[in-house]
C-alpha positions in Angstrom: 0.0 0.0 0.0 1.3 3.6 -1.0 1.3 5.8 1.4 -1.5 8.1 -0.3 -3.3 5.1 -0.4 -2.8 5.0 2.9 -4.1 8.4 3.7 -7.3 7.3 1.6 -7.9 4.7 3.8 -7.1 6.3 7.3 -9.7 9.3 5.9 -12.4 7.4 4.8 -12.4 5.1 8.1 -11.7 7.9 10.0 -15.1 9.3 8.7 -16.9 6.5 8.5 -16.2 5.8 12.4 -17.9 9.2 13.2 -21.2 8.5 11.2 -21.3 5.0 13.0 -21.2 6.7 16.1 -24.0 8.8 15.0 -25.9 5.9 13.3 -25.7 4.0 17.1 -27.0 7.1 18.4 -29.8 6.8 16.2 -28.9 10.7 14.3 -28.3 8.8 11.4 -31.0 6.2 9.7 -29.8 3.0 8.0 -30.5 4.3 4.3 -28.6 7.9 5.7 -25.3 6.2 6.3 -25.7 3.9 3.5 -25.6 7.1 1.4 -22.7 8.6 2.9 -20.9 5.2 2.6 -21.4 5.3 -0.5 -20.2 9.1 -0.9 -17.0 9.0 0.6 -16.4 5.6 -1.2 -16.2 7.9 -4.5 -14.4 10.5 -2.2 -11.6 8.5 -1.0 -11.3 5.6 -3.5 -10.4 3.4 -0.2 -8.0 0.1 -0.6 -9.5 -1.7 2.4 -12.7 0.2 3.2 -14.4 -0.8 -0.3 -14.6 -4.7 0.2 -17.2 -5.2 2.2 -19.0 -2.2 2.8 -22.3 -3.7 3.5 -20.5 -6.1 6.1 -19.1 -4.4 9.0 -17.7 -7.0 10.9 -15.3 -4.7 13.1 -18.5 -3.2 14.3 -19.5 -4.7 17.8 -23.3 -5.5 16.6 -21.6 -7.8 14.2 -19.1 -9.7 16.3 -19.7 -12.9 17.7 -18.3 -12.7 21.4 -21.1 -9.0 21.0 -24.1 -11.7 20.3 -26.4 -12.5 22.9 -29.1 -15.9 23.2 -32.9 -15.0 24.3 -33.2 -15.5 27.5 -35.8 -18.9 27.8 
C-alpha cells in the first residue's frame, strides 16, 4: 500500500467511524449512512474500506463474542 493510499484509507475510516457513532446514536437512519458510505467511497477511492461495505464486521453488533441468546 502507497502511502496516499494510505491516507485514503485512514480518511475514509476515519469518517466513517464518526457516522457509526451517529448511526448508534440513532442521528443517522440506516439508508442515511448507506448514502454517505457510498459518498466517501467515491471521495476516497479506499483500498480496504471498499470490500465489504455492507459487512461491517469490526462493528461490535456484528461480532460474535457482542451476540447475545434469548433468555428462555
Amino acid at each position: 500500500m502507497t502511502a496516499g493510499q494510505f491516507e485514503r484509507e485512514r480518511r475514509y475510516q476515519s469518517a466513517m467511524s464518526v457516522l457509526r457513532a451517529m448511526s448508534a446514536k440513532g442521528l443517522l437512519t440506516d439508508n442515511e449512512l448507506a448514502q454517505a458510505d457510498a459518498g466517501l467511497r467515491d471521495k476516497y477511492s479506499p483500498a480496504i474500506g471498499s470490500l465489504y461495505p455492507q459487512n461491517p464486521l469490526t462493528s461490535q453488533p456484528s461480532r460474535v463474542m457482542y451476540v447475545r441468546e434469548k433468555e428462555v
